[in-house]
N, C-alpha and C positions, 0 to 999 in steps of 0.2 A: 786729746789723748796725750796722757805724760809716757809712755813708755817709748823706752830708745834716746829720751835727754840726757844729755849730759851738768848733773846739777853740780853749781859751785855758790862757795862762800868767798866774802871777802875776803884779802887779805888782814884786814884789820880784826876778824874773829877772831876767838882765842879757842884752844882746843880744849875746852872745859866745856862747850858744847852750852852754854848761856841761851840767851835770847837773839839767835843770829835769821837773818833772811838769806835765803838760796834762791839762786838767779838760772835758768837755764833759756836757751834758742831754740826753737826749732831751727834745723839743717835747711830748710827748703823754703821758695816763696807759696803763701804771703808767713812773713817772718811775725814771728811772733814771740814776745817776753814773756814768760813763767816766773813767777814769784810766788815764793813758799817760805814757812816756818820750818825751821830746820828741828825742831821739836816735835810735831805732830806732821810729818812729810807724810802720808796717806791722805788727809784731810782736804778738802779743796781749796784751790790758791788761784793767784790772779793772774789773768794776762791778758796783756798790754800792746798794745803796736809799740813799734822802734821808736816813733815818734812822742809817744803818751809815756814810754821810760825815760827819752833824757831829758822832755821837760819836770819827769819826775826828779833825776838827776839832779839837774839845775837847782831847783827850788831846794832840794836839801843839805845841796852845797852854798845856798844862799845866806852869809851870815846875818842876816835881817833877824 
């Protein structure tokens, strides 16, 4: 259930509304990451444990 998240963009979007991903939490345990297209936000999106985002994190901060 998405209703009641609170969705956010990067700082690094721009407001021209591009190709950005929206991040949101659920408030409660077990915690859970929401990832979405900020383009088609009705659509279905992904979510993740805390732990499967910031090795997602890592990996795309990884300059390799």
């Amino acid at each position: 259930m998405t209703r009641g998240l609170t969705w956010i963009k990067s700082s690094y979007s721009d407001s021209e509304g591009g190709a950005c991903l929206e991040m949101a939490r659920t408030p409660r345990t077990p915690r859970t990451i929401h990832i979405r297209d900020s383009k088609t936000p009705t659509t279905p999106h992904l979510r993740l444990t805390p732990t499967a985002w910031t090795r997602f994190l890592s990996s795309a901060a990884d300059p390799r």
